[in-house]
DSSP file (Angstrom, degrees, kcal/mol; ACC not computed):
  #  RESIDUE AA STRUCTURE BP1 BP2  ACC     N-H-->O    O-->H-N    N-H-->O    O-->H-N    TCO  KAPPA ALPHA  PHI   PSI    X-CA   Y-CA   Z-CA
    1    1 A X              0   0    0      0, 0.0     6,-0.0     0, 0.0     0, 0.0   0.000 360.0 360.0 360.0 136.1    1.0   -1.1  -31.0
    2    2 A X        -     0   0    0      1,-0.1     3,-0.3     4,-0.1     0, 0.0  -0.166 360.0-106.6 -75.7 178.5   -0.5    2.3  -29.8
    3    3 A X  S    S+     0   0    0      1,-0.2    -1,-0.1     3,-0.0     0, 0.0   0.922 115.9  46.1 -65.3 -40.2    1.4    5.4  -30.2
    4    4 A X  S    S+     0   0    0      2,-0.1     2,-0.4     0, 0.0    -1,-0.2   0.392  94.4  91.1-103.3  33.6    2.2    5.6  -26.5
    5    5 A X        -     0   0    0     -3,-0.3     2,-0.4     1,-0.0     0, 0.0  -0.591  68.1-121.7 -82.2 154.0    3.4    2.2  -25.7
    6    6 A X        -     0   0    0     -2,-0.4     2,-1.1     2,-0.0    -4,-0.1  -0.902  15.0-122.4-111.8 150.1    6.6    0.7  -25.8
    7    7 A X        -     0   0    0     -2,-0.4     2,-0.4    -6,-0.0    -2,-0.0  -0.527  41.5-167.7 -84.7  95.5    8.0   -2.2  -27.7
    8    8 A X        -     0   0    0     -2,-1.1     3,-0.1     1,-0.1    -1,-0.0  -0.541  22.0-116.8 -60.2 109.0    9.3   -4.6  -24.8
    9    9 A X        -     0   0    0     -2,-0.4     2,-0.7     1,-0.1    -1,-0.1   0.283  40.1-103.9 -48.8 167.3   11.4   -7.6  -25.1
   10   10 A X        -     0   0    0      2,-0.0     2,-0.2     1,-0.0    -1,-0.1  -0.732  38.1-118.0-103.5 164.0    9.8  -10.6  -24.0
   11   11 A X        -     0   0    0     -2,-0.7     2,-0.4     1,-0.1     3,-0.1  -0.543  28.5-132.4 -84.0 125.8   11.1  -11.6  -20.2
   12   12 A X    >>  -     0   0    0     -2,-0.2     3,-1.5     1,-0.1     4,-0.6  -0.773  13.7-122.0 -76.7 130.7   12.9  -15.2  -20.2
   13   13 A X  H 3> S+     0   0    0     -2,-0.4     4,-1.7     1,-0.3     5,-0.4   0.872 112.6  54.6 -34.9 -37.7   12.0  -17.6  -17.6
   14   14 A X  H >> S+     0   0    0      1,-0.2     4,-2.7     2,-0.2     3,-1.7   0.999 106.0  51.2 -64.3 -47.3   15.1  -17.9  -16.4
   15   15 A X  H <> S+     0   0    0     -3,-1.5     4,-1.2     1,-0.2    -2,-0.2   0.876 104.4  54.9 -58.3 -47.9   15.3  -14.4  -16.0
   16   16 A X  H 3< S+     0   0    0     -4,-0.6    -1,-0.2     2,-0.3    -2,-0.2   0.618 111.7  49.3   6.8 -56.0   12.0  -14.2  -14.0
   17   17 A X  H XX S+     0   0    0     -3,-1.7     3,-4.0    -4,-1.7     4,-1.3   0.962 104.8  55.0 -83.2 -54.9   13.6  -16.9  -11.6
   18   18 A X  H 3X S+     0   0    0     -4,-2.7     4,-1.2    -5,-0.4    -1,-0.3   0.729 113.7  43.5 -55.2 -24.6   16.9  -15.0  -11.2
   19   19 A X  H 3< S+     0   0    0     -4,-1.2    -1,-0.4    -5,-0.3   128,-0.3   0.187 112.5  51.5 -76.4   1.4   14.8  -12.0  -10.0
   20   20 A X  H X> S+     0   0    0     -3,-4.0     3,-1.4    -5,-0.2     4,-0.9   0.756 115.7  42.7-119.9 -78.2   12.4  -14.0   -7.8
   21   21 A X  H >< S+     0   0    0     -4,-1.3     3,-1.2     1,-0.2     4,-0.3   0.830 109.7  50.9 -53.6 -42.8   15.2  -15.4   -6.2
   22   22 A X  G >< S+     0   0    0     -4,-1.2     3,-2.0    -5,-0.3    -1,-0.2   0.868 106.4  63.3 -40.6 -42.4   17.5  -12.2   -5.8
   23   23 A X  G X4 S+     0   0    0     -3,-1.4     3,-1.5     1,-0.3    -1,-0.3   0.895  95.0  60.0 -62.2 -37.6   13.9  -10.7   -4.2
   24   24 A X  G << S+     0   0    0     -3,-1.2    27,-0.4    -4,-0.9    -1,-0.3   0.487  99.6  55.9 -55.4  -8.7   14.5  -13.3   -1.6
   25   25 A X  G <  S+     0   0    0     -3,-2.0    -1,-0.2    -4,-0.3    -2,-0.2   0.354  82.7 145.1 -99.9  -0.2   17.9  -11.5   -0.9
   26   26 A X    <   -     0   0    0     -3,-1.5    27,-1.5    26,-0.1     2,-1.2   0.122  51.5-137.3 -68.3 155.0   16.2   -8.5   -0.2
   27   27 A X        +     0   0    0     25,-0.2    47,-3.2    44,-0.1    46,-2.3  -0.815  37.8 177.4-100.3  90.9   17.4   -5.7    2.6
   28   28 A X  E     -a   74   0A   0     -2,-1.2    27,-2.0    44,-0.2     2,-0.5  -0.761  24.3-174.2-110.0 149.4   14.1   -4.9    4.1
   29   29 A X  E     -ab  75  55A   0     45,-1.5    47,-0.9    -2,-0.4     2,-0.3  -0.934  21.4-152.1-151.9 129.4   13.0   -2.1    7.5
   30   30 A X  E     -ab  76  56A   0     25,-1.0    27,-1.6    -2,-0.5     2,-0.3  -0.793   4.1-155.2-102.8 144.5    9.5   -2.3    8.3
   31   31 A X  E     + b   0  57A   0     45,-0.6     2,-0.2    -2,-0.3    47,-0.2  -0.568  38.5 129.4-120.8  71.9    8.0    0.7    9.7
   32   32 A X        -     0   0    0     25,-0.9    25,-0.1    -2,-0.3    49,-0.1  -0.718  41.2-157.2-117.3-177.7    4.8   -0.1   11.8
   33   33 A X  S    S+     0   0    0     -2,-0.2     2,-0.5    47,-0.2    -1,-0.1   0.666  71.3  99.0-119.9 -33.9    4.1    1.1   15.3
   34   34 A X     >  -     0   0    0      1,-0.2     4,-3.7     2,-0.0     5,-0.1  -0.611  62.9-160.2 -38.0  86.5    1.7   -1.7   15.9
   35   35 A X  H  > S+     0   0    0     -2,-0.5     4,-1.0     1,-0.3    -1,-0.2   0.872  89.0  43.4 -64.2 -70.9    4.0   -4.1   17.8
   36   36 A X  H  > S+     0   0    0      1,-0.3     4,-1.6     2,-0.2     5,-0.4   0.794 117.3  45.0 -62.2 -43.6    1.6   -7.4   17.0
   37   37 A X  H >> S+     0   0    0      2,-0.2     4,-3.6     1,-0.2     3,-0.8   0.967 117.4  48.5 -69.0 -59.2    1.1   -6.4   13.1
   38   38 A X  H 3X S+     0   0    0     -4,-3.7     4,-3.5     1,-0.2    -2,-0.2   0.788 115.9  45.0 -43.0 -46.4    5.4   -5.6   13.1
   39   39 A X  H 3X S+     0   0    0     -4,-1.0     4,-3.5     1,-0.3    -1,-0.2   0.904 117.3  41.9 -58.9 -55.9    6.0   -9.1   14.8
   40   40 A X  H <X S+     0   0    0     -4,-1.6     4,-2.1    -3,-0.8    -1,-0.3   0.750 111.0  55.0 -81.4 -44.5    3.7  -10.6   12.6
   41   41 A X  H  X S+     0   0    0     -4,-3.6     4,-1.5    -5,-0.4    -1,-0.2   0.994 117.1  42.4 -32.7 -77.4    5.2   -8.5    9.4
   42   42 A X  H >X S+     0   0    0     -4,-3.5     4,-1.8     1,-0.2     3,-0.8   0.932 108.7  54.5 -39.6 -61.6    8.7  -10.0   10.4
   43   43 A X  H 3X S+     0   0    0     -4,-3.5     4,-0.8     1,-0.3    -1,-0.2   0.940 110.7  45.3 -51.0 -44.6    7.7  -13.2   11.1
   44   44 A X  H 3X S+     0   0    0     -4,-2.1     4,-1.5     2,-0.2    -1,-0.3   0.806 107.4  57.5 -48.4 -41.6    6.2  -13.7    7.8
   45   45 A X  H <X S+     0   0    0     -4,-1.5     4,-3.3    -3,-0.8     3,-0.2   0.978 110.4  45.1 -60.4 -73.3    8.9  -12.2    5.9
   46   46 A X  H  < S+     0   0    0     -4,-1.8    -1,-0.2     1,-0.2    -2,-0.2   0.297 106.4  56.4 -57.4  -0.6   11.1  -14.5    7.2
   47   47 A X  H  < S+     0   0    0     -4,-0.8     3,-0.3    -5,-0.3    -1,-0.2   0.890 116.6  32.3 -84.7 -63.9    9.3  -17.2    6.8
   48   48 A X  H  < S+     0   0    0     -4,-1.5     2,-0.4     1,-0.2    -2,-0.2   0.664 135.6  24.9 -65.8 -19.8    8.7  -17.0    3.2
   49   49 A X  S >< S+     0   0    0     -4,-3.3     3,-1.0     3,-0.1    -1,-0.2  -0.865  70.3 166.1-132.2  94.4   11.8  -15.4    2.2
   50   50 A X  T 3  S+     0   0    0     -2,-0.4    -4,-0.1    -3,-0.3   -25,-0.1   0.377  76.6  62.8-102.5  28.0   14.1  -16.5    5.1
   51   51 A X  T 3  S+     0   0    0    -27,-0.4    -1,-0.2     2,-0.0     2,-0.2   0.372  88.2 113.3-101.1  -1.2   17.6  -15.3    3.0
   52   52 A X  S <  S-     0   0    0     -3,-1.0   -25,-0.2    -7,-0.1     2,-0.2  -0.657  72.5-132.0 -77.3 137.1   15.7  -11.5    3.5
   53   53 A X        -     0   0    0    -27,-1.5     2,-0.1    -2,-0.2    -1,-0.1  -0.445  30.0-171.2  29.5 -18.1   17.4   -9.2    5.6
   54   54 A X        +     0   0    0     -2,-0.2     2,-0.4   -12,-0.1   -25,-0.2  -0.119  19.2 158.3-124.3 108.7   14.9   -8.0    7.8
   55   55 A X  E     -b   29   0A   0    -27,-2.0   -25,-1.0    -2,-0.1     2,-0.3  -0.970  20.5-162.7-114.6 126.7   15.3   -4.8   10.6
   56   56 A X  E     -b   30   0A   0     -2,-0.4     2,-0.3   -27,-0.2   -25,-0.2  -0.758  12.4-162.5-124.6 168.5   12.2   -2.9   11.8
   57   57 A X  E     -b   31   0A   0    -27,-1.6   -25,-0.9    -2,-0.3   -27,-0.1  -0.924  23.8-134.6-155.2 152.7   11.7    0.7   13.7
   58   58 A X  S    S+     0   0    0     -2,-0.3     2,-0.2   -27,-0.2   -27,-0.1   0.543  84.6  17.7 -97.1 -10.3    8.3    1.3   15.6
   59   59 A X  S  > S-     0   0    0      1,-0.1     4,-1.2    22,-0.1    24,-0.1  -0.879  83.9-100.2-160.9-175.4    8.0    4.9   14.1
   60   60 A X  H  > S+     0   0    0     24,-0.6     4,-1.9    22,-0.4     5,-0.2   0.875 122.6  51.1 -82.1 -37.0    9.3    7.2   11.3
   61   61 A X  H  > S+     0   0    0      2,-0.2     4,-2.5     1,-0.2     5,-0.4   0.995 112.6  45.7 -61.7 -61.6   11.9    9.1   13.9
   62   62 A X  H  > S+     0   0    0      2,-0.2     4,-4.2     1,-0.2    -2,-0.2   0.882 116.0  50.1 -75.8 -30.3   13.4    5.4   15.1
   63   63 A X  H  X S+     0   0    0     -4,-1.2     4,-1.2     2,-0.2    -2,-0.2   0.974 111.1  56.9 -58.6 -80.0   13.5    4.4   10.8
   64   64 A X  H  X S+     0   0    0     -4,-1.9     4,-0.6     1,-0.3    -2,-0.2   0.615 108.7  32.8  -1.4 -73.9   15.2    7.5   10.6
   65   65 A X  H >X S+     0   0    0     -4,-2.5     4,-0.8     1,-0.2     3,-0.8   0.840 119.1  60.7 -81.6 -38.8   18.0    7.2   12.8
   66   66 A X  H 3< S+     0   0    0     -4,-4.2     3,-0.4    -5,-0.4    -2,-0.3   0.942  97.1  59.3 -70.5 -17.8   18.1    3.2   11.7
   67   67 A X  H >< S+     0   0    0     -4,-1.2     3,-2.0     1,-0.2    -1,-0.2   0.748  80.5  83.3 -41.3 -39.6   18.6    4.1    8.2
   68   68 A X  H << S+     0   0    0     -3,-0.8    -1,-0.2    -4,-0.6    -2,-0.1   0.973 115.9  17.1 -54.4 -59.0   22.1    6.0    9.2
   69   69 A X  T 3< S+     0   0    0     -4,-0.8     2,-0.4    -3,-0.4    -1,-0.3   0.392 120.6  59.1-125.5  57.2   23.5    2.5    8.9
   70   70 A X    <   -     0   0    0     -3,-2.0     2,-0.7    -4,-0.1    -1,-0.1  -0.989  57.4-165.3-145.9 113.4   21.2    0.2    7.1
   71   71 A X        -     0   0    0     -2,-0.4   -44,-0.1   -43,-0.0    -4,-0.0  -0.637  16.9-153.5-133.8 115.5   20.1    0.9    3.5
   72   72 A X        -     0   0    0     -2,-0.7   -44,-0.2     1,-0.1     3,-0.1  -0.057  21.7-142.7 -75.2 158.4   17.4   -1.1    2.8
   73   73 A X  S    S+     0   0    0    -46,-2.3    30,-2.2     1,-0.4     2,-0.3   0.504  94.4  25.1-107.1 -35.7   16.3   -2.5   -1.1
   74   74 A X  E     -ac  28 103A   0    -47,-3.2   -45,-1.5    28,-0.2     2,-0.5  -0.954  66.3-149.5-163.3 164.1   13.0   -1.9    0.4
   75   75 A X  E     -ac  29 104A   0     28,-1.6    30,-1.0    -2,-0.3     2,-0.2  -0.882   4.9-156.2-130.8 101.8   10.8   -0.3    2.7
   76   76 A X  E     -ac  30 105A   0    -47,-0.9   -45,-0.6    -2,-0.5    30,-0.2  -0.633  24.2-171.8 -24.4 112.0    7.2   -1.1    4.8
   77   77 A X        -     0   0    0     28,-0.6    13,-0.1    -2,-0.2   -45,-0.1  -0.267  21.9-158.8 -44.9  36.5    5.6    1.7    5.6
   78   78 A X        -     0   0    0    -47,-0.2     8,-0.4     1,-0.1    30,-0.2   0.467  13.3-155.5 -37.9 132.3    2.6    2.1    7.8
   79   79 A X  S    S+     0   0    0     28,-0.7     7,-1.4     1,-0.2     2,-0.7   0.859  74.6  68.5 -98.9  -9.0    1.2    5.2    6.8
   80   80 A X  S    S+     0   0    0     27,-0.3    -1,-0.2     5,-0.2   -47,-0.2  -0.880  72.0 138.6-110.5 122.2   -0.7    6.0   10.3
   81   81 A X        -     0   0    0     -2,-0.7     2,-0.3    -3,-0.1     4,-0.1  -0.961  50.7-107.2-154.2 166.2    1.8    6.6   12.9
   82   82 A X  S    S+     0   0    0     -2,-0.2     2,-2.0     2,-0.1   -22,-0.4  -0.685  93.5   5.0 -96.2 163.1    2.8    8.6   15.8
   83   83 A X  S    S+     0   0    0     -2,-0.3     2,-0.2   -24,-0.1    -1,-0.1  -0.352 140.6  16.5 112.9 -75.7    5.6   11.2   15.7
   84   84 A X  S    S-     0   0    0     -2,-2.0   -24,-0.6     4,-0.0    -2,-0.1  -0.856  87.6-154.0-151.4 111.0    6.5   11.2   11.7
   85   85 A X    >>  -     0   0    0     -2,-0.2     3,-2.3    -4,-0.1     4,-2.0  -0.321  31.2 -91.5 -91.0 177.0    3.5    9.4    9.9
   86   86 A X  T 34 S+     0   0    0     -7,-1.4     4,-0.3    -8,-0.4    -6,-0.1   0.288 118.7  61.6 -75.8   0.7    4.1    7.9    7.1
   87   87 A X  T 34 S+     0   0    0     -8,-0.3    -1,-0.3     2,-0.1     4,-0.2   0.388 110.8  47.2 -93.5 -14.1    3.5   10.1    4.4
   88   88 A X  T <> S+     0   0    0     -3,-2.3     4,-1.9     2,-0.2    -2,-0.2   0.690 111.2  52.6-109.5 -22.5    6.7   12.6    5.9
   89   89 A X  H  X S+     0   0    0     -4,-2.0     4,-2.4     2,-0.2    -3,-0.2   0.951 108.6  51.9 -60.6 -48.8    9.0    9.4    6.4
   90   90 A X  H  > S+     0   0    0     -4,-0.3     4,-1.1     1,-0.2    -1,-0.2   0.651 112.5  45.0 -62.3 -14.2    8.1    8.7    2.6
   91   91 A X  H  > S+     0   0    0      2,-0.2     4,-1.3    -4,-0.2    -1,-0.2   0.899 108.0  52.7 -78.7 -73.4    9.2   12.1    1.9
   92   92 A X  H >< S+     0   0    0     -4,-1.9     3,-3.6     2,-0.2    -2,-0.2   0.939 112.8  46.8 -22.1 -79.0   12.3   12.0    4.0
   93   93 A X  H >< S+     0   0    0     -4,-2.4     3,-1.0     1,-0.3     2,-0.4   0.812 114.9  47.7 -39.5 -83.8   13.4    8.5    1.9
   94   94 A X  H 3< S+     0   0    0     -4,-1.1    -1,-0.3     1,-0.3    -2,-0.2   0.448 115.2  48.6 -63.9  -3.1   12.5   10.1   -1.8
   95   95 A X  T << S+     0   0    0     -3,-3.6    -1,-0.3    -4,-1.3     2,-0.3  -0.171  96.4  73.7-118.3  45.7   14.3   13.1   -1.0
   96   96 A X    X   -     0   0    0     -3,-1.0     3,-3.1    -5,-0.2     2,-0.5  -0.436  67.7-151.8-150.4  84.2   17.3   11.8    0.3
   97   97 A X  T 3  S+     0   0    0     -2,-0.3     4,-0.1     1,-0.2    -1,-0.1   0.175  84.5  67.8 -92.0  36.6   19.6   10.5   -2.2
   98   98 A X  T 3  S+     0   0    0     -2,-0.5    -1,-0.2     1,-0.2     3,-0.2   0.721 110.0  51.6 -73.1 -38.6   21.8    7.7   -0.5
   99   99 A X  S X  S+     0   0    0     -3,-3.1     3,-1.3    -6,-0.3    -2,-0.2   0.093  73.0 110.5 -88.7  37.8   18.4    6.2   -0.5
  100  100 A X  T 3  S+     0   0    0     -4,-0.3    -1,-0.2     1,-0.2    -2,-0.1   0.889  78.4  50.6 -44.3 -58.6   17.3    6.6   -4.2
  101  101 A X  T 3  S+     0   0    0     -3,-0.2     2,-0.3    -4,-0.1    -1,-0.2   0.191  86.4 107.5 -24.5 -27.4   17.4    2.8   -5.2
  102  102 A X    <   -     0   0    0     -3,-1.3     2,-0.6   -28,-0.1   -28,-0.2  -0.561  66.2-143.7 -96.3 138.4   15.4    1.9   -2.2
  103  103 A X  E     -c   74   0A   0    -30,-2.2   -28,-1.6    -2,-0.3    -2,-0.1  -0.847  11.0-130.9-114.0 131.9   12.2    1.0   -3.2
  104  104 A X  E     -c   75   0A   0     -2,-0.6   -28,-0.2   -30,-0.3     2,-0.1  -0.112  16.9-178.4 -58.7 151.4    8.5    1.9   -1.0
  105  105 A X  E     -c   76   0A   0    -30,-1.0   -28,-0.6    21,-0.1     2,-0.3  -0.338  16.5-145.2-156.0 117.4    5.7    0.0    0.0
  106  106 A X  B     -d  128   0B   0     21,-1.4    23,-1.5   -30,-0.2     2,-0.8  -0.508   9.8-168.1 -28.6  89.9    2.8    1.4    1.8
  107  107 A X        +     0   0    0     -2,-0.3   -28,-0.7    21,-0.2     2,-0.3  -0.784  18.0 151.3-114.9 103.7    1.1   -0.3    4.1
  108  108 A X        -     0   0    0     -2,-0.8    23,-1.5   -30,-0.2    20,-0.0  -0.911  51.6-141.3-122.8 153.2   -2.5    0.9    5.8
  109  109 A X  S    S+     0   0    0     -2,-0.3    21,-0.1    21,-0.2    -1,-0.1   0.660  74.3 119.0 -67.9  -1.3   -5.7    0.1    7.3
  110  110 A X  S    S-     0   0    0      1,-0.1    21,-0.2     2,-0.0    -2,-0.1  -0.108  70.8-111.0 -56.9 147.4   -7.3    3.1    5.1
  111  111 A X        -     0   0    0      1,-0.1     3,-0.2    19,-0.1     6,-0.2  -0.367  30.9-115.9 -63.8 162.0   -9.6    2.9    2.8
  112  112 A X  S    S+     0   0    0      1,-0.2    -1,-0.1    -2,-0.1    -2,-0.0   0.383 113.1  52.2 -66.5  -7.9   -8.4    3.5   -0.9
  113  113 A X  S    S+     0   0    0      4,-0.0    -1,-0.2     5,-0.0    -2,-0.0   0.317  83.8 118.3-114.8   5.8  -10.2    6.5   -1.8
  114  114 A X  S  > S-     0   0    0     -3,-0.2     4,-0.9     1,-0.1    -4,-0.0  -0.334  71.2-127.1 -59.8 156.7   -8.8    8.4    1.7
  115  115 A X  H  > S+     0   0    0      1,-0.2     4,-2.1     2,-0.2    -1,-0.1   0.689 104.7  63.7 -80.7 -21.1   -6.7   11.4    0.7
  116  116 A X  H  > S+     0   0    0      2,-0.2     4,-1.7     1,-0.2    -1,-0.2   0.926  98.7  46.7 -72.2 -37.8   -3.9   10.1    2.8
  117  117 A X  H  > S+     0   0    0      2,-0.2     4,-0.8     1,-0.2    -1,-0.2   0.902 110.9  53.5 -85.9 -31.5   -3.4    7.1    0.9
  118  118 A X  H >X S+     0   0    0     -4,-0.9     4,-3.9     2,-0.2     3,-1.5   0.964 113.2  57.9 -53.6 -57.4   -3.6    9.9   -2.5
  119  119 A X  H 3X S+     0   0    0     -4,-2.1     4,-2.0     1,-0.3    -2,-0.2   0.913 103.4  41.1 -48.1 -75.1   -0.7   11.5    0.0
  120  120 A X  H 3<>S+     0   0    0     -4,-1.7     5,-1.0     1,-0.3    -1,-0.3   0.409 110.8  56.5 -92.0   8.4    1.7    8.8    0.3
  121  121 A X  H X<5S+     0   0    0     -3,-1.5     3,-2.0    -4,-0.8    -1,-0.3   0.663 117.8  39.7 -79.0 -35.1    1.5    7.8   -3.8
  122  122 A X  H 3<5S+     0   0    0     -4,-3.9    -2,-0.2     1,-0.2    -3,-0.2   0.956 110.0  57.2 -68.2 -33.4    2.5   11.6   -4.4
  123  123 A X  T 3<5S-     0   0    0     -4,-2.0    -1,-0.2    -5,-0.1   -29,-0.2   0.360 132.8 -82.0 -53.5 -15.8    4.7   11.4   -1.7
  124  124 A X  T < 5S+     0   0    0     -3,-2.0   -20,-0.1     1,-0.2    -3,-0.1  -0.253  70.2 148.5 107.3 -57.6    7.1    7.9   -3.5
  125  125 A X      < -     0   0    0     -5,-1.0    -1,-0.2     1,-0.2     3,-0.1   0.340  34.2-166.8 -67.7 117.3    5.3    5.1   -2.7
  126  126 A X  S    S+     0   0    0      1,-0.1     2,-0.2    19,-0.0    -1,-0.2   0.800  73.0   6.4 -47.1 -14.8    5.7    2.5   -5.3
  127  127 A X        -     0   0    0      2,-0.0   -21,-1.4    18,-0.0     2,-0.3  -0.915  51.1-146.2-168.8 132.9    2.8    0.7   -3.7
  128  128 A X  B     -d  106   0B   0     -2,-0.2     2,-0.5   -23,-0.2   -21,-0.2  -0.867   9.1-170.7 -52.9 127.3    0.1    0.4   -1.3
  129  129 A X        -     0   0    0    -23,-1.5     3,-0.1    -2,-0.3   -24,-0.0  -0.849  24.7-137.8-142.9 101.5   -1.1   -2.9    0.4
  130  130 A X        -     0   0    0     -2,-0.5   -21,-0.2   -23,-0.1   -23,-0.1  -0.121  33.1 -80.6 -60.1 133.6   -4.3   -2.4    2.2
  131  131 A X  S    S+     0   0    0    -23,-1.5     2,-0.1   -21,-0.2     3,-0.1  -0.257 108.0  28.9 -59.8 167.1   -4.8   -4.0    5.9
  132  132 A X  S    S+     0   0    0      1,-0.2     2,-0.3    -3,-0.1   -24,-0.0   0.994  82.1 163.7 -47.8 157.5   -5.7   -7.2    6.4
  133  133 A X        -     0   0    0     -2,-0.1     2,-0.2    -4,-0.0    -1,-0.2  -0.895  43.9-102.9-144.1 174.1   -4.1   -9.0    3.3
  134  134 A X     >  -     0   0    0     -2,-0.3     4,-1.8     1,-0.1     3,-0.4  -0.374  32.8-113.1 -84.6 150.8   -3.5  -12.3    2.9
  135  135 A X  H >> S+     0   0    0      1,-0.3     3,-2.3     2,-0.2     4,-2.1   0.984 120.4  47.9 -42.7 -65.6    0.5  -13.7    3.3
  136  136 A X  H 3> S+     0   0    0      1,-0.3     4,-1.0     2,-0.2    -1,-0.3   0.707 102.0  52.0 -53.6 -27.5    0.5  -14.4    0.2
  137  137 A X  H 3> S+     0   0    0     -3,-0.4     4,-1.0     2,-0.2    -1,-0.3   0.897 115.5  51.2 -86.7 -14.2   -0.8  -11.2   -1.3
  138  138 A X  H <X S+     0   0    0     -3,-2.3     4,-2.5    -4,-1.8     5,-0.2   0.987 111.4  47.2 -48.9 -61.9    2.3   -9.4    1.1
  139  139 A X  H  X S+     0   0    0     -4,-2.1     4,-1.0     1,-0.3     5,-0.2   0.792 111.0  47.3 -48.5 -73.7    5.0  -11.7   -0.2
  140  140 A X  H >X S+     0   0    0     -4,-1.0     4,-5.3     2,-0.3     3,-0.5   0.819 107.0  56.1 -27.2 -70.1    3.9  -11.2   -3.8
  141  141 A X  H 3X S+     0   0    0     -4,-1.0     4,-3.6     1,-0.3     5,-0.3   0.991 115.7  54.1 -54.3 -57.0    3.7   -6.5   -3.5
  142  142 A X  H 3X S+     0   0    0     -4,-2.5     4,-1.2     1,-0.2    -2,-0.3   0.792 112.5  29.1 -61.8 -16.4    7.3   -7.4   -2.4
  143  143 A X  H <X S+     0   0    0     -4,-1.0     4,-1.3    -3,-0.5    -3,-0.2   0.834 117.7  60.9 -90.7 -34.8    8.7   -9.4   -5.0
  144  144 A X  H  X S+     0   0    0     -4,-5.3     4,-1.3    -5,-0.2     5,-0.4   0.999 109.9  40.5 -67.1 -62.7    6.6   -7.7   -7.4
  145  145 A X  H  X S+     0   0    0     -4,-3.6     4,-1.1    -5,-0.5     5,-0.2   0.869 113.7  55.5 -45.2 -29.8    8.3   -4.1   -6.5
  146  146 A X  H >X S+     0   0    0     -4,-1.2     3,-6.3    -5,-0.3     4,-1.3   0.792 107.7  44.4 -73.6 -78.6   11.4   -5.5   -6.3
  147  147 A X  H 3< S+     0   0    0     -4,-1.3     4,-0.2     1,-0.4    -1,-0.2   0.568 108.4  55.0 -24.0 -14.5   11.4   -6.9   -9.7
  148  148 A X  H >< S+     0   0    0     -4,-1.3     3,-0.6    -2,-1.1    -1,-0.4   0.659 110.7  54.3 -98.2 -12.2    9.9   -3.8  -11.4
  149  149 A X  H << S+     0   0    0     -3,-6.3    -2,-0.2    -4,-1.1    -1,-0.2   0.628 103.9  52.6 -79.4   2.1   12.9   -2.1   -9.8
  150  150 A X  T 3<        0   0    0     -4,-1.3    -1,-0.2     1,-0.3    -2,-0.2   0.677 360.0 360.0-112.4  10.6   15.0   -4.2  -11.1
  151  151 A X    <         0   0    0     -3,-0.6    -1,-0.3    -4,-0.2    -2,-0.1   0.451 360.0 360.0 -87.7 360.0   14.2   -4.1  -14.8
């Protein structure tokens, strides 16, 4: 073991499952502006995890005001938007500590080496998930974030 690692227990299946399912329980607000990708967000979500929660807002202002009585386990983010893009929503959330718990995940059509996407990792996001992805590879950035929040 190196000097800066840590010595981890090892994860029991069962536990694994009880976190995989619990991620299926999840309180989720998408934030896209892009009515056909949000539909398409939702529908998905709720396809593969149809015990998720699921409320959307078209821009960082309408997130904003839905937050006041919704606190989400996690949050979609489109990071190009009009109004309040998605690096100053992420801001908002990580500074705001009713949401603390609630855990990010970025979503844009950006390349990976844009400074914006550099923006909304400094900004809080736990994650990025680059346009187009595969269902599968959505489903998966969520269950995976929740579960590292939840160790």
């Amino acid at each position: 073991m190196t000097k800066n690692s840590e010595e981890r227990k090892p994860v029991e299946d069962s536990e694994i499952k009880d976190r995989d399912k619990a991620s299926e329980n999840l309180k989720i607000l998408i934030v896209e502006d892009e009515a056909n990708m949000r539909k398409s967000t939702v529908r998905l979500i709720k396809r593969k995890m149809p015990a998720a929660k699921v409320i959307y807002a078209e821009n960082g202002i309408d997130a904003s005001s839905k937050l006041e009585n919704f606190i989400p386990d996690l949050i979609l983010v489109d990071i190009m938007m009009p109004w309040m893009h998605g690096e100053r929503f992420i801001r908002y959330v990580r500074n705001t500590d009713r949401y603390s718990k609630t855990r990010i995940i970025a979503i844009t059509g950006l390349s990976e080496d844009d400074l914006r996407v550099d923006a909304v990792k400094d900004a809080g996001a736990d994650r990025v998930v680059y346009k187009p992805w595969e269902d599968e590879e959505l489903v998966s950035a969520i269950k995976q974030t929740f579960i590292g929040s939840s160790s």
